[in-house]
C-alpha positions in Angstrom: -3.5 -38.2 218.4 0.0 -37.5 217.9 1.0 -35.5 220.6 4.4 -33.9 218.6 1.4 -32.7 216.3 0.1 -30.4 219.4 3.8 -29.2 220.2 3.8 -28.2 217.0 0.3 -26.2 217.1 1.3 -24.6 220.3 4.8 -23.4 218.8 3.1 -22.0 215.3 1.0 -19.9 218.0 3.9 -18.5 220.1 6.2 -17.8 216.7 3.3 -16.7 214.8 4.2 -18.2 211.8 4.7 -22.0 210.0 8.5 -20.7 209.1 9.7 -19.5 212.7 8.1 -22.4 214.8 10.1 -24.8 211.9 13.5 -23.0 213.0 12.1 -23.1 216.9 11.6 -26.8 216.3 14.8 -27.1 214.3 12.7 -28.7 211.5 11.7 -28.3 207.5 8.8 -26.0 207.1 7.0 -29.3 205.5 7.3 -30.9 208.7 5.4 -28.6 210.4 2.9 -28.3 207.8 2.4 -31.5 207.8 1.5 -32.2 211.3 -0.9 -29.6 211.2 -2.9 -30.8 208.0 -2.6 -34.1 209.9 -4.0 -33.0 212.9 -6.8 -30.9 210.9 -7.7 -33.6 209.3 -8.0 -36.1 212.5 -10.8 -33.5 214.0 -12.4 -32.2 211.1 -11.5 -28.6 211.9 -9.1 -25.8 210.2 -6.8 -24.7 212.9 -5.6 -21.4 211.5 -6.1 -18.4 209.6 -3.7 -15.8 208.3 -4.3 -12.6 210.1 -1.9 -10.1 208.5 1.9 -11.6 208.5 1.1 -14.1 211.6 -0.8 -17.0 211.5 -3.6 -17.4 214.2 -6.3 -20.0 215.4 -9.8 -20.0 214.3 -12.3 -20.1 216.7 -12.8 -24.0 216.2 -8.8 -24.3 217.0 -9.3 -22.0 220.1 -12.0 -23.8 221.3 -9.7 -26.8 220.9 -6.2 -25.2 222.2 -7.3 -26.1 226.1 -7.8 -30.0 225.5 -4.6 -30.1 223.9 -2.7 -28.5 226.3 -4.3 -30.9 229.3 -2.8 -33.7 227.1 0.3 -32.5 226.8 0.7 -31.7 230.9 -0.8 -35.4 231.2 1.8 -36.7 229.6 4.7 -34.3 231.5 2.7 -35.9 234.4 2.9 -39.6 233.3 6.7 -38.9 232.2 7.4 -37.3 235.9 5.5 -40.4 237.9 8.7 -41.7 238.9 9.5 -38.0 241.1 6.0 -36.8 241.2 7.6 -33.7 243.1 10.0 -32.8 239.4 10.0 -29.5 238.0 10.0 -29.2 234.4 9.0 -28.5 231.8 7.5 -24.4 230.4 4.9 -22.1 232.3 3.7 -19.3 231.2 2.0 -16.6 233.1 0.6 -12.9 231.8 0.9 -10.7 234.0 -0.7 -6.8 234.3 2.5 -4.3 234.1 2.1 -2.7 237.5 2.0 -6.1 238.9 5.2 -7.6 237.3 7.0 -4.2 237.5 6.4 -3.6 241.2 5.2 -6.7 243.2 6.3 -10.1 241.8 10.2 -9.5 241.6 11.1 -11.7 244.6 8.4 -14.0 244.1 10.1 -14.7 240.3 13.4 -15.3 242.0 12.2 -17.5 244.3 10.3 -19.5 242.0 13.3 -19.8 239.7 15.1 -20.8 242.4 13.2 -23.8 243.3 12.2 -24.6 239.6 15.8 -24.3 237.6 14.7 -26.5 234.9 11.3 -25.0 234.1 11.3 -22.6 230.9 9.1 -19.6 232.5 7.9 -17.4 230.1 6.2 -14.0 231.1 4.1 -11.6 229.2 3.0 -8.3 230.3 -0.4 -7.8 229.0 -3.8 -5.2 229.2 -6.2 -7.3 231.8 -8.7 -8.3 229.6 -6.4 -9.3 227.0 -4.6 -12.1 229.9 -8.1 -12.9 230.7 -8.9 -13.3 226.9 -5.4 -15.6 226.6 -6.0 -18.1 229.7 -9.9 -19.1 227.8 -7.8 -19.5 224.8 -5.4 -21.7 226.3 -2.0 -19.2 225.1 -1.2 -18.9 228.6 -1.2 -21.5 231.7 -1.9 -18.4 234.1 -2.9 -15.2 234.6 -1.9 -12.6 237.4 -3.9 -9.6 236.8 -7.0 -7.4 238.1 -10.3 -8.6 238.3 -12.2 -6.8 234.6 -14.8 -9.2 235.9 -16.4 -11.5 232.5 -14.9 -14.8 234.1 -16.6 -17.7 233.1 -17.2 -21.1 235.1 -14.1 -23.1 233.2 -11.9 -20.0 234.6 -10.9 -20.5 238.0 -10.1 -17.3 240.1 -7.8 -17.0 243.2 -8.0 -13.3 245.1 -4.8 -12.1 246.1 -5.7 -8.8 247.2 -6.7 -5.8 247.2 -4.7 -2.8 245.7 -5.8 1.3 245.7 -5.7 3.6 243.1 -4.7 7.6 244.0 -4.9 10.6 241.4 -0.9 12.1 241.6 0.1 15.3 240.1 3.5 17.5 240.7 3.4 19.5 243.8 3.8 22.5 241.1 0.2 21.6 239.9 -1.9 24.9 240.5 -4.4 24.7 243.3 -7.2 25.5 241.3 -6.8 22.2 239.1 -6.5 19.5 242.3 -10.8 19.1 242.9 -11.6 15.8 241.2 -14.8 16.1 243.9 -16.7 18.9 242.4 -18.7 18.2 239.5 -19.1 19.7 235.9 -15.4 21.2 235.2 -13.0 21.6 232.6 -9.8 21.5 233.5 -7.2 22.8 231.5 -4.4 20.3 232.3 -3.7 16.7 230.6 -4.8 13.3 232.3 -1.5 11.4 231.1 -2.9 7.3 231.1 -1.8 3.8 229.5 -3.6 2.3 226.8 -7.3 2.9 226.6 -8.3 -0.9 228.5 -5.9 0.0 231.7 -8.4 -0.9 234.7 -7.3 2.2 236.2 -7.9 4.4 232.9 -11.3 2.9 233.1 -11.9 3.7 236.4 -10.4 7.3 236.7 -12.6 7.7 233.5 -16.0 6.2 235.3 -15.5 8.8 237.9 -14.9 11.7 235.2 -17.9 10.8 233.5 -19.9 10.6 237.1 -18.7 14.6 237.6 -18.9 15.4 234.2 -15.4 16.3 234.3 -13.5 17.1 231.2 -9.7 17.6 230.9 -8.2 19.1 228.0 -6.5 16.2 226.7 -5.2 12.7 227.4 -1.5 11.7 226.7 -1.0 7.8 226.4 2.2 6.6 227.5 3.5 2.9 227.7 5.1 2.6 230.5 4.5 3.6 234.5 7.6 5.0 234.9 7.2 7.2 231.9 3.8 8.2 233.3 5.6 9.1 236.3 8.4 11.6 235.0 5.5 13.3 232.7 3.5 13.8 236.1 6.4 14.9 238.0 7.5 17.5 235.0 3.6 19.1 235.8 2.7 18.3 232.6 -0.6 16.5 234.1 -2.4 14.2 236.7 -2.4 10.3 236.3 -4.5 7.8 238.4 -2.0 4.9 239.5 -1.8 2.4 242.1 -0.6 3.3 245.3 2.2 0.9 245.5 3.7 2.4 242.1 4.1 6.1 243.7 5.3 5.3 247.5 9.1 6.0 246.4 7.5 9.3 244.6 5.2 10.3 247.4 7.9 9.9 249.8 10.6 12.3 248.2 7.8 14.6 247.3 8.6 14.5 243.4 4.7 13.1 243.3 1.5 14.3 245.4 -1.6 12.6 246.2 -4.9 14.4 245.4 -7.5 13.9 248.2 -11.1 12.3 246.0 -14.0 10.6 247.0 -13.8 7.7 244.0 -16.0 4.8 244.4 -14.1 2.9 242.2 -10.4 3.1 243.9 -9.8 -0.1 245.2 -9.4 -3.1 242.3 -8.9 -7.1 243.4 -5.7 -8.7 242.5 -6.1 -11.9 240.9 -4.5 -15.2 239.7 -6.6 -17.0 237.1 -6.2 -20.5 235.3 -8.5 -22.7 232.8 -10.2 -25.2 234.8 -9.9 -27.6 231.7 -5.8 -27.6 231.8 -3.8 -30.4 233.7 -2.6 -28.5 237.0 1.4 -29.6 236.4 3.4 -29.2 239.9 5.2 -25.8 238.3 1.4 -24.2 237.8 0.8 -25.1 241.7 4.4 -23.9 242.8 3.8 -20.4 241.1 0.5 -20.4 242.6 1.4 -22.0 246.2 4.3 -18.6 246.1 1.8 -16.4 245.4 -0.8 -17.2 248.4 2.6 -17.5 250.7 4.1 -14.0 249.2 0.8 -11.9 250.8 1.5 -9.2 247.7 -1.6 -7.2 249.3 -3.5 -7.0 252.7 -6.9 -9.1 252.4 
């Protein structure tokens, strides 16, 4: 197996085209194609399928992405025998947004730091899509919440645990803070992320529990975005503590007091068991057991 073939399989993936991973790769667009209809044709199996304008794997080339990604860190590994201790090479890591906006700043700069000549690429992503991207092989790791559905070729490292807390304005009217008393209808907004947010789901368990109802949800895509709309009284949200200390402390933000099963989540930092560990995958994770982002 060619492995120039796989380096072009894994750029076609990140591009999401034959076209852009030709420029990438500062190639002809035939060059690429062929490698892959060579590499197709060495296992037996189509690749990819056109899904809209990008091109994507079918389930025989995810299946397959993992493998070739542990021979491609073998051979970083073989070319690095002579300093077993170099750094190079890319590592990509998915992160959840609350995670990469809030905690992981000085753990990034530390790792660049140290690792100059590695390309790290980061991607904020829903939970269960980073979970659904480290089976596939698109990402090396993963540093998210436990959504729980981890097979036994994932590995999982806890980092911690973090808290959720419902926050509304201090101009929210008393009558609207009891998330403790069952079967209401309250006539504010809950103001969320996207509908696969682990602390959507779990505000949303807890509604369901009370038979709580609020008059609408407003999706936003960003925390800080969700925490102006709260702070204007337009709603309540359910974020994680560490989001809202600034907030809480000037008072623009308050917490409401609720009895919620479901408040604390587990930090994780998850990898497939099937790809070659390469020294920058056990730096990133070596900074994030040293970094203590939450208390065990």
């Amino acid at each position: 197996m060619d492995t120039r073939s796989i380096v072009v399989i894994k750029t076609i993936l990140e591009e999401g085209s034959f076209q852009k991973a030709a420029q990438r790769l500062n190639c002809s667009q035939s060059t690429v194609t062929f490698q892959v209809r060579q590499l197709e044709n060495e296992l037996s199996v189509r690749l990819f399928e056109r899904l809209g304008r990008r091109m994507v794997f079918t389930p025989a080339g995810k299946s397959i992405l993992p493998h070739m990604e542990a021979i491609l860190h073998s051979m970083q590994a073989i070319t690095a025998c002579n300093d077993p201790a170099s750094l190079h090479g890319e590592l990509r890591v998915a992160v959840a947004e609350s995670l990469l906006s809030y905690k992981l700043h000085a753990l990034l700069g530390d790792f660049v730091e140290r690792a100059p000549a590695v390309k790290l690429q980061l991607h904020s992503l829903n939970c269960h899509d980073i979970r659904e991207g480290i089976l596939s092989g698109q990402y090396d790791l993963g540093v998210y919440y436990d959504v729980g559905g981890h097979p036994h070729t994932l590995e999982v490292l806890p980092l911690g645990q973090a808290k959720g807390i419902i926050v509304a304005s201090p101009l929210l009217a008393p009558g609207l803070r009891d998330f403790d008393t069952p079967h209401q209808r309250k006539e504010t907004s809950f103001i969320i992320n996207e509908p696969r947010s682990i602390y959507r789901e779990r505000m949303e368990a807890h509604l369901r529990a009370r038979d709580i109802l609020f008059r609408n949800t407003i999706e936003l895509w960003s925390l800080e975005s969700i925490k102006k709309t709260v702070a204007a009284n337009l709603g309540v949200s359910f974020l994680p503590t560490f989001a809202v200390e600034q907030e809480l402390a000037t008072g623009s933000l308050i917490e409401l007091p609720v009895r919620m099963s479901g408040c604390i989540v587990q930090a994780i930092c998850v990898w497939h068991k099937n790809r070659e560990s390469t020294p920058a995958m056990r730096l990133f994770r070596d900074l994030l057991q040293a970094s203590a982002l939450f208390p065990m």
